[in-house]
C-alpha positions, -999 to 999 in steps of 0.1 A, spaced: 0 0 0 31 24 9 41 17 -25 7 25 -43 3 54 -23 36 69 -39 24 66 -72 28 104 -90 -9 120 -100 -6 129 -141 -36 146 -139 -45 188 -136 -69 181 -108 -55 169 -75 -84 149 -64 -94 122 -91 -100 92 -105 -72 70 -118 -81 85 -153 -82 122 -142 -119 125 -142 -149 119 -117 -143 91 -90 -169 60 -85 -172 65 -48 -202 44 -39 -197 54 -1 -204 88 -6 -227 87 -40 -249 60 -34 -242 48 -69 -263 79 -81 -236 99 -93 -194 102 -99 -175 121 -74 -164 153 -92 -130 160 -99 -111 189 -73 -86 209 -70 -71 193 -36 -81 178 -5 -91 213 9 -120 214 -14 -127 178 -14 -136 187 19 -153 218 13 -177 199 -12 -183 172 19 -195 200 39 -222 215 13 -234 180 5 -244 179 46 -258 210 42 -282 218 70 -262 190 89 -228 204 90 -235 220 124 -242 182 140 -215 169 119 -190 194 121 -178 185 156 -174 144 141 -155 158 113 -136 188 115 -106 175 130 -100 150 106 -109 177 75 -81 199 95 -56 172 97 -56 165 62 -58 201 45 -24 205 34 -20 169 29 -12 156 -4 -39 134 -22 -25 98 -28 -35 70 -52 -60 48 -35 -78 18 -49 -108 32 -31 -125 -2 -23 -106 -27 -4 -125 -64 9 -116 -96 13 -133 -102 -22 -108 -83 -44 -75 -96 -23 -57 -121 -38 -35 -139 -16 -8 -164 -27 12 -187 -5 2 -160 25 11 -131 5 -7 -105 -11 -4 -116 -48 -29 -90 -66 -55 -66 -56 -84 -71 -81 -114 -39 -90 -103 -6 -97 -130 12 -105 -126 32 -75 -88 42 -78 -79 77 -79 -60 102 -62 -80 105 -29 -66 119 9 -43 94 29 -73 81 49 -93 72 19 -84 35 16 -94 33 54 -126 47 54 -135 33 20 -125 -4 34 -155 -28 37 -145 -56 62 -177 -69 74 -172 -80 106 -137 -99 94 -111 -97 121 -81 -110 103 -91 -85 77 -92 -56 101 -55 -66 107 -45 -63 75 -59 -33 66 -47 -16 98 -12 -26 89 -12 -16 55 -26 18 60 -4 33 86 -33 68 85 -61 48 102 -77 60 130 -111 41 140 -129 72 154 -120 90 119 -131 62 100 -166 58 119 -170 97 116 -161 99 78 -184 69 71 -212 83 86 -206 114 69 -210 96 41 -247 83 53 -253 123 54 -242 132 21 -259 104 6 -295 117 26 -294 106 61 -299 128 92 -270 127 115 -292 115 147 -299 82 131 -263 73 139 -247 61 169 -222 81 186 -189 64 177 -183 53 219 -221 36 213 -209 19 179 -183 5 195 -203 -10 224 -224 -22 203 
């Protein structure tokens, strides 16, 4: 992942898909729509907060830090959809990572949040290893920031202390 995350951006726009365009980022579209192109992280972010719109003040205190942390940060090339299912492991290595219809030049934390481990411990693992950026708390907060942008209120989510109980 260190590797791929090194991997020089081509493209005019600083946040983008593999091919310099719009980014398929289910987590945050829905499927509805591409992920449009930006400038940099700074208004990657800025875009996050209009799409919560009348949310942002319940959501800012989730998110802000993380959207701070990461402003000057340099986007990085991310597959954008890491599971268990498109992980091909050879002789207990990592052989190939499989769908990349998601890559693009996203934030470091992308590949984090983005990761769908469904309850998989040994994949939890693995991902924490290979992304040295995560941070639970930021990942539970940026997913369910994705639940607002994609039309949910912010109440209908547990706290990230109660999601962890739970």
């Amino acid at each position: 992942m260190a590797d791929m995350h090194k991997i020089p951006n081509p493209h005019k726009y600083g946040v983008c898909s593999s091919a310099g365009g719009e980014l398929d980022a289910p987590l945050y579209t829905g499927n509805h729509f591409d992920l449009p192109t930006f400038e940099d992280i700074g208004s990657f972010h800025a875009w996050l907060r209009d799409r919560m719109g009348r949310h942002w003040p319940v959501m800012q205190p989730r998110v802000q830090s993380i959207f701070t942390n990461f402003e000057g940060a340099q986007p990085v090339f991310s597959h954008g959809g890491l599971s268990p299912d498109n992980i091909m492991i050879c002789d207990g290595r990592l052989s190939v990572l499989i769908d990349w219809e998601t890559a693009g030049w996203m934030p470091p934390y992308w590949d984090y949040v983005c990761a769908r481990w469904d309850h998989s411990e040994v994949f939890v693992s693995v991902i924490r290893l290979a992304v040295p950026e995560h941070n639970d708390r930021d990942r539970y907060n940026m997913r369910v920031s994705a639940g607002v942008c994609r039309g949910g209120g912010p109440k209908k989510f547990l706290s990230f202390e109660e999601a962890v109980e739970d």
